[in-house]
N, C-alpha and C positions, 0 to 999 in steps of 0.2 A: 316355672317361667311362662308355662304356656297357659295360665289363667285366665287373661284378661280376654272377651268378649266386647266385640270384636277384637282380633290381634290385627295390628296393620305394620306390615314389614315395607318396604320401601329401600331403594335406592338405586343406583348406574346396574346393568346387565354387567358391563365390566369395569375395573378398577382401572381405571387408563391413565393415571397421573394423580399425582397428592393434589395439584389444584383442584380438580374436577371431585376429588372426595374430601376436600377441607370445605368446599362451595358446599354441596350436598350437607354437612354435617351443621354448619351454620343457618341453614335453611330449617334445617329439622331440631335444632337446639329448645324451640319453646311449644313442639307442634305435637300433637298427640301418634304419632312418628312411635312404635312399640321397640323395630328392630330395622338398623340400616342392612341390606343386603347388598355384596357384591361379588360379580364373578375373579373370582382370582388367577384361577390354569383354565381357560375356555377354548377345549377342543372343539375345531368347529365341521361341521358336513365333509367340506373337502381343504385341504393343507393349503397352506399360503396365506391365507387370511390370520387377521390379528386372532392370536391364542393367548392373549394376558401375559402380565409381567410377575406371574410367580410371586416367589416371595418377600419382595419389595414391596409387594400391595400389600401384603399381611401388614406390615408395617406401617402403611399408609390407613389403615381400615381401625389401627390401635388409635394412633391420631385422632381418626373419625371420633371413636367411642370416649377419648377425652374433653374434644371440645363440642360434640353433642351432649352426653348425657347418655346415651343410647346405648344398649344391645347390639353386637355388630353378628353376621355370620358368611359364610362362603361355600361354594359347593368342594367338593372331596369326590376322589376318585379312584384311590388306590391308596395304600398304607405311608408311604411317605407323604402325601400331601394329608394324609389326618394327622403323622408325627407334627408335620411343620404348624398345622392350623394351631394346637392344642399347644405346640411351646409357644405359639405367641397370643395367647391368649384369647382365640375364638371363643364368644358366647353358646355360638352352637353350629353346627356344621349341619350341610345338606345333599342326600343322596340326589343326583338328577336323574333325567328319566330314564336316557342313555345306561346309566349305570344299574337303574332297580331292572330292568330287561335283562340284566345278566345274574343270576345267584352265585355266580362266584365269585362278581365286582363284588355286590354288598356282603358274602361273608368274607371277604377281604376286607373290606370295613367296619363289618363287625366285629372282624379280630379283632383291629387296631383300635378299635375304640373300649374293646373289653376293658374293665376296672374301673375307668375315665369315667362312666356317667356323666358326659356331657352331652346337655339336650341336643336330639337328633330330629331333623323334617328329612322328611321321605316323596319324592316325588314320584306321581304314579309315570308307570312305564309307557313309551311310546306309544303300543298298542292296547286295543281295550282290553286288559286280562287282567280282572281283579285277584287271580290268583295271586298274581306274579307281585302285584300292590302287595297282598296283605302277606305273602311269604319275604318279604323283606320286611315288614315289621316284625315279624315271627322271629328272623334271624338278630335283630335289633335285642327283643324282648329276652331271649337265650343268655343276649351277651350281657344283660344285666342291665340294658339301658331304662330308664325309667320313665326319663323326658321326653314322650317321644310325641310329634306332631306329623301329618301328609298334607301334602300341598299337591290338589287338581290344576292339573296345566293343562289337563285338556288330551288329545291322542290325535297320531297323526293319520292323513289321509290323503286320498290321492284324488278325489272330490273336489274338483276344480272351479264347480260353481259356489262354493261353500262358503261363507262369508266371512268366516273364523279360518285361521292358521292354525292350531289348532280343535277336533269337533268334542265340546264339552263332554257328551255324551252322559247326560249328569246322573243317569242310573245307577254307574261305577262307584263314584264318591257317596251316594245312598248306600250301596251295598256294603261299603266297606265300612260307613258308619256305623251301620244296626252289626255289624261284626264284633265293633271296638266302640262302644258307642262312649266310652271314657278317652279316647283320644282324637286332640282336635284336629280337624280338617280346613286348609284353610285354601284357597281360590288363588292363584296363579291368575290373576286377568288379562296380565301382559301378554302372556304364550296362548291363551288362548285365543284374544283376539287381531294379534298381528297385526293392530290398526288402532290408532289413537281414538278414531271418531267413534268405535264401539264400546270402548273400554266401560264408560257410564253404565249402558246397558246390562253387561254382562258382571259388572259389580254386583249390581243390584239383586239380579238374577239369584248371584250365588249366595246373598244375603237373605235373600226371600225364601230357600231354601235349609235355611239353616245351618251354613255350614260356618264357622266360630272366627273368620277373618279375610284377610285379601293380604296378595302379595302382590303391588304394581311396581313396575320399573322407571326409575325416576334419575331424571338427567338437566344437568342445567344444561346444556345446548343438546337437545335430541339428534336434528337435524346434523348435529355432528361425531353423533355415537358411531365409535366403530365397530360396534356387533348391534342388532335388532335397533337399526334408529325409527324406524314408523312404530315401530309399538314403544315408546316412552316420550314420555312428556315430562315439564317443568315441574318442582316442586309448588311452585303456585298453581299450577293447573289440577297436580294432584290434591292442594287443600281443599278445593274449588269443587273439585268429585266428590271428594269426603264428604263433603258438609252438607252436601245435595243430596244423599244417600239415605234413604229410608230405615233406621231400624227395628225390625219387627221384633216386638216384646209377646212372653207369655202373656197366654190368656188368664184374667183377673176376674170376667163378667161372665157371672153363670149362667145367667142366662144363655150368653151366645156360645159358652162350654156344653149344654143342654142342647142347645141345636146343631152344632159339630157332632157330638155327639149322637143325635138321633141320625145325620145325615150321612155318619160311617156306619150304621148300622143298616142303613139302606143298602149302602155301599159292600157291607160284607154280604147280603144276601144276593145280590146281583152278581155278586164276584163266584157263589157257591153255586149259582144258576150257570153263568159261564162255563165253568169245572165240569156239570154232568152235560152239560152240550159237546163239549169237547170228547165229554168221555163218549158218546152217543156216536159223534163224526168218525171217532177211531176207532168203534166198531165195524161200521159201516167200510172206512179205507179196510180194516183186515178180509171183510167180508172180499172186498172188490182185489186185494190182493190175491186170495184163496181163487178167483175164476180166474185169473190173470196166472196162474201156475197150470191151473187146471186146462187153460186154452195156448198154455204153450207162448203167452205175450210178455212183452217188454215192459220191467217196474215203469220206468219213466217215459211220460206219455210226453212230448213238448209238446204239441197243439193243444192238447188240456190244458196244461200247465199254464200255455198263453191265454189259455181262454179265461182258466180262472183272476188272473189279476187283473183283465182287463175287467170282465167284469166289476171283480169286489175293489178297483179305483172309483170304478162309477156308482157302485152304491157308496162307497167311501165318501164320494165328495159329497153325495144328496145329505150326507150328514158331518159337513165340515173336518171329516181328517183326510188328510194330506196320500198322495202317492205313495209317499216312505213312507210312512206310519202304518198302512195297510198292506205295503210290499214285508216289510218287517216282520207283521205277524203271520201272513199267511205261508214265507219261505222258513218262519219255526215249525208253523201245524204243519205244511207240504214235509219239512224235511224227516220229520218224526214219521210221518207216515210212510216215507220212503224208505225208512230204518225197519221198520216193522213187516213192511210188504218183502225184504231182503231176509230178514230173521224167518219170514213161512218158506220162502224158494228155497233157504239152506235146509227146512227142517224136512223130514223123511213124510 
């Protein structure tokens, strides 16, 4: 099912009425539209708010897949809503994020989906822990699932300047590629960017990166969705992004195969040069740990600490990376070495 390159899944966050998914499905009847998505049981942050109408939309989603053409699927959360998806005929059902942060929601679902081999997408968990991602595919994989696809939505944050509602954080979805590099990974845009006007952008992004599709949230009145109305847009808006969207193809020209080529080769010896630096620096912190036992001082120094990233922000910027991007790497190397300076204070 999950072949086609790009996969583009589409449709409402929630099934809120047959009109609103017979509109949707008319829309997407002649459009290269893969698979209509919609939420069916949407438990939301806090109670009161619209939680979906169950299993009447399942019914409404069949509809869909008749007078589209189309693939339909809905998220799943516990064993009786995969019984109900699967007797009424879901294409394929999907872990949300919510649920892959717990291992006992998804081998809950991986029970109930045992035998069934009905294609399964896996959405990564909340937080960034590609563990937690690829140990629910693990439980997937056990229960005999075959079909299996992950959809990056992105991970949550409490980064209030941040521009994204979800931060891509898009090392995660790399990591978990070169894991499973046989199963596709497809972009959630909508959750990531919690805002219509960036959707474009971060399409692209996740295209340019390789990864095999996009799931956007598609509504014929947005502005009157009753769950995530600023991150979805019109099926005409979404043709509109499609067709504007770049697809980057394998390289064909050896030539510029030959120059990729020579310029990751640069790149691995630079990366081997980094390596004994680092190894050199963690000599050096063990060394400065050993006087710091030796004089009776405290592992962690704060005014060093401050000194040091102010400093390496200001070499940082002389060479265009970013505060984060040098706060990043210097609280892994700082943290390691404070691991290490704690391992000689224990040792005799």
């Amino acid at each position: 099912m999950f072949t086609q390159k790009p996969f583009l899944i589409a449709g409402p966050c929630s099934a809120e009425s047959e009109e609103q998914l017979m509109s949707i499905a008319n829309a997407f009847k002649d459009s290269n539209v893969n698979m209509i998505r919609a939420g069916v049981w949407k438990p939301r942050s806090k109670p009161g708010n619209f939680e979906g109408k169950g299993k009447v939309a399942l019914q409404w989603l069949q509809k869909a897949r008749e007078i589209s053409g189309k693939k339909v699927c809905t998220e799943v959360a516990n064993t009786e809503q995969v019984e109900l998806a699967i007797k009424y005929k879901m294409d394929a059902l999907w872990i949300g994020a919510r649920s892959t942060v717990n291992p006992f929601t998804v081998q809950e679902i991986a029970d109930a989906v045992q035998g069934t081999n009905i294609p399964m997408l896996v959405k990564n968990p909340i937080n960034p822990d590609v563990e937690l991602w690829s140990g629910a595919v693990e439980r997937l994989l056990k229960a005999g699932i075959t079909q299996i696809a992950c959809i990056h939505r992105g991970f949550s944050s409490y980064d209030e300047s941040s521009i994204y509602r979800n931060k891509p954080n898009w090392a995660i979805p790399m990591e978990l590629k070169r894991r499973y590099p046989t199963i596709p990974i497809y972009c959630d845009v909508s959750h990531i960017s919690g805002r219509r006007d960036i959707l474009a952008d971060v399409a692209q992004r996740a295209l340019d990166l390789d990864l095999d599709g996009l799931m956007i949230e598609t509504h014929p009145n947005p502005d009157e969705a009753l769950s995530d109305a600023k991150q979805q847009i019109t099926p005409a808006r979404l043709f509109e992004l499609v067709d504007k969207l770049i697809i980057r193809e394998p390289i064909t020209n050896d030539t510029a195969q030959a120059k990729i080529d020579h310029l990751r080769q640069v790149m691995d010896s630079m990366d081997a040069e980094i390596i004994d630096l680092l190894a050199k620096r963690k000599n050096i912190g063990e060394e400065l740990g050993l006087l710091k036992k030796e004089n009776n001082m405290p592992i962690f120094q704060p005014e060093r600490w401050r000194e040091i990233i102010e400093s390496r922000s200001v070499w940082g910027k002389k060479n265009e990376f970013t505060d984060e991007f040098i706060l990043r790497i210097f609280e892994t190397i700082h943290e390691d070495s404070i691991k290490r300076q704690m391992g000689q204070f224990k040792s005799d």
